[in-house]
Each structure stands twice: as C-alpha cells, then as structure tokens.
Phi, psi and omega in degrees: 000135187269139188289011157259033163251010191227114195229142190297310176211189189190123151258204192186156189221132132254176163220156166231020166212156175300323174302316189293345211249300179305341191271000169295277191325320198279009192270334201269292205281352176298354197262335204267176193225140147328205142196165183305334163234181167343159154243155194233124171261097198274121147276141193225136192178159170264183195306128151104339189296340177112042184282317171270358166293305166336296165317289178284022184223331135329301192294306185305326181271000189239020165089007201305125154282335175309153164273159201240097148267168167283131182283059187279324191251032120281326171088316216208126205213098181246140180211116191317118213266132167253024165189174194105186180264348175247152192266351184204145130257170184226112178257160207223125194210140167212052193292311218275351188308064196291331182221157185309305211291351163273028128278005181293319172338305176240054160091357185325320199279318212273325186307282229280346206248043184245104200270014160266021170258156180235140196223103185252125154221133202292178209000063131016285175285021184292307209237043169308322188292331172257002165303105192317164159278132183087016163298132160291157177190117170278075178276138192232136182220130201301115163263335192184144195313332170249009187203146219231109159277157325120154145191116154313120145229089182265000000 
C-alpha cells in the first residue's frame, strides 16, 4: 500500500459548476492547518475534471488576486498569498512530468520542507513517489458533463 492510501478521514463533494468547485477548495483549505513542511494538495483527476478550477478556487481563499491558470508547459506557477496561514503558493501541473525527480531541478526538496508554503498539485500521481507525508488528495471525478464528485483524503 503507498502511503496515500492510508488517510485519518474522507469526504465528499459535488459540483455541476466551476464556481462549486472553487467554493470546495475553499472549504477543503478553510479545514487545513499549517503543518511541519509544505502543506501539499495532491489533485487526481482525468483531463476536463476541474483540477485547475480547484486551483483557482485555492488561489481565491488565500487572497491571490493574479490570474491563476494551469503551469501545464512551465510545470511550476508560484504565488504570493495576502491572507491565510501560508506566504506563497505554489501550483504544479505534472501532466508533461516523466520521472519526479526533474522537479528537485526547480527547487522541489527546499518548496516542500517550508511550512509557509501551500503546494497544489494538478496529476499527482505522476510524482507520487516524492509526495511528502501528510499529502492531501483531491481525487476529482466526471460523473457527467456537467457535474464532478470530489473526494478529500487527508
């Protein structure tokens, strides 16, 4: 068993709108605490589930005014916070992502063990092996074109 698979609890969400999706995030981080390093939101989801709707409804509870798209060919989006308990997020996209370790290249060891940092990152399971302990995980899933389950496991 990989260690996201053994979680303290689980919840559930639905959404039929992108907004529902950002009012989830912001509910899932009103719930999170600081923690001794990063806190890491790993999203899991197929193309279209609302992994970067997720994001930008992250970016929105932690006052981010920018706009917040997917880093899919940069990989890596860091941004400053004006309220919460963390000073930078950091989004993450690691669709183009073949082995984890070209993220120690952009800082990846120094992102996670900084506990003002908030770390979202969209395909997850890409870079599973370096996901810290105490990773959050958003699996989000198409039920219908218009409408998303959610699930937490923290």
């Amino acid at each position: 068993m990989s260690k996201h698979e053994q979680f303290e609890s689980t919840r559930s969400y639905e959404s039929d709108s992108a907004e529902r999706t950002a009012l989830a995030a912001r509910d899932i981080i009103a719930s999170l605490a600081q923690q001794a390093g990063a806190t890491v939101i790993a999203l899991s989801g197929d193309l279209g589930a609302g992994k970067t709707q997720f994001a930008k409804g992250v970016a929105s509870a932690l006052g981010i005014e920018r706009t917040v798209t997917s880093p899919t060919f940069l990989i890596m989006r860091s941004y400053e916070t004006r309220r919460g308990a963390w000073k930078r997020l950091f989004h993450l996209d690691c669709y183009r992502v073949d082995d984890p370790a070209e993220l120690r290249a952009l800082g990846w060891d120094e992102i996670i063990t900084n506990p003002d940092n908030i770390v979202v990152v969209e395909w997850a399971e890409r870079i599973s092996a370096i996901l810290p302990q105490g990773t959050v995980w958003v699996d989000m899933n198409i039920v219908s074109p218009s409408k998303r389950n959610i699930t937490v496991r923290a």
